[in-house]
C-alpha positions, 0 to 999 in steps of 0.5 A: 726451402725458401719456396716451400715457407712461402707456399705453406705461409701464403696458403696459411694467411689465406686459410685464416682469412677465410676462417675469420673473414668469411666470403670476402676473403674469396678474393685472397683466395682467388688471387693466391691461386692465379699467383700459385699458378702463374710463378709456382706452379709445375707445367701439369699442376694447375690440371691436376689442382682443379682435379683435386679441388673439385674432388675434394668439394665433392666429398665435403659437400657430402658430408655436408649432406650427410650431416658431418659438416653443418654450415648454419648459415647455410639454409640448405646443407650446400658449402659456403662461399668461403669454404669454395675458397679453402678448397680454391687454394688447398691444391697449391699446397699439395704439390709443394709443402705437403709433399712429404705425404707422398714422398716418403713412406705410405705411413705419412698419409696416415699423418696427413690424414689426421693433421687434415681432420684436425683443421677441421675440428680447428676450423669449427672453433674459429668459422661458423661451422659446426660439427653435429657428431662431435669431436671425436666422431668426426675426427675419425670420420675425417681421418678416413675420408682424407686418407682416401683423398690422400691416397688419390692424390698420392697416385696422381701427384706430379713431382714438383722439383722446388 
């Protein structure tokens, strides 16, 4: 229990940092992860978060593209540095303190899947970031896209026994 509160805060302080810092807080990022890697981390698990967070820059980078995520910053639809670092450190939480969402029964990645699209709308109010098709259309839009990304991993997740 101890190190499951100690993976969801250490991501947590991260997340925020990223949100509010920007691409600065890469470094945190960076760290958090070879520090997951090194003490937390199952032997196949640092394949498998480089896998998952590859793939999951991948899809918000299309929907970057396609105009669901808008960076203004960004003088091109490509994802900023400080939104690399969310999908840096997000796969150390996968394993571990959202492991309910595989665990139990296929329901929870529908739970998973709407909690995920709410930090984006949660995102958008803290990051410069916007969401050009509204609240409610990008809620939906991300419920979805994370349900595929959840059933992904729910099929290749290996079991962490902390």
């Amino acid at each position: 229990m101890r190190a499951m509160l100690l993976n969801i805060a250490g991501f947590q302080v991260v997340w925020f940092a990223l949100i509010l810092i920007g691409d600065l807080a890469i470094i945190a990022a960076i760290g958090w992860c070879v520090w997951h890697v090194l003490r937390v981390a199952e032997p196949l698990e640092p394949k498998y978060m480089v896998l998952w967070g590859v793939i999951g820059l991948a899809i918000d980078q299309i929907l970057s593209f396609v105009g669901v995520l808008r960076f203004p910053e960004m003088s091109l639809p490509v994802l900023p540095l400080w939104f690399v670092g969310l999908w840096i450190v997000f796969p150390t939480v996968l394993n571990h303190s959202l492991r309910w969402v595989w665990n139990g029964h296929p329901i929870w990645t529908v739970f998973g899947a709407m909690g995920a699209a709410l930090t984006y709308l949660g995102g958008a109010r803290l990051a410069p970031v916007e969401l050009p098709l509204g609240d409610l259309t990008t809620f939906a839009i991300l419920t979805v896209t994370w349900l595929f990304f959840f059933n992904l991993v729910r099929r290749s997740v290996p079991r962490a026994t902390t």
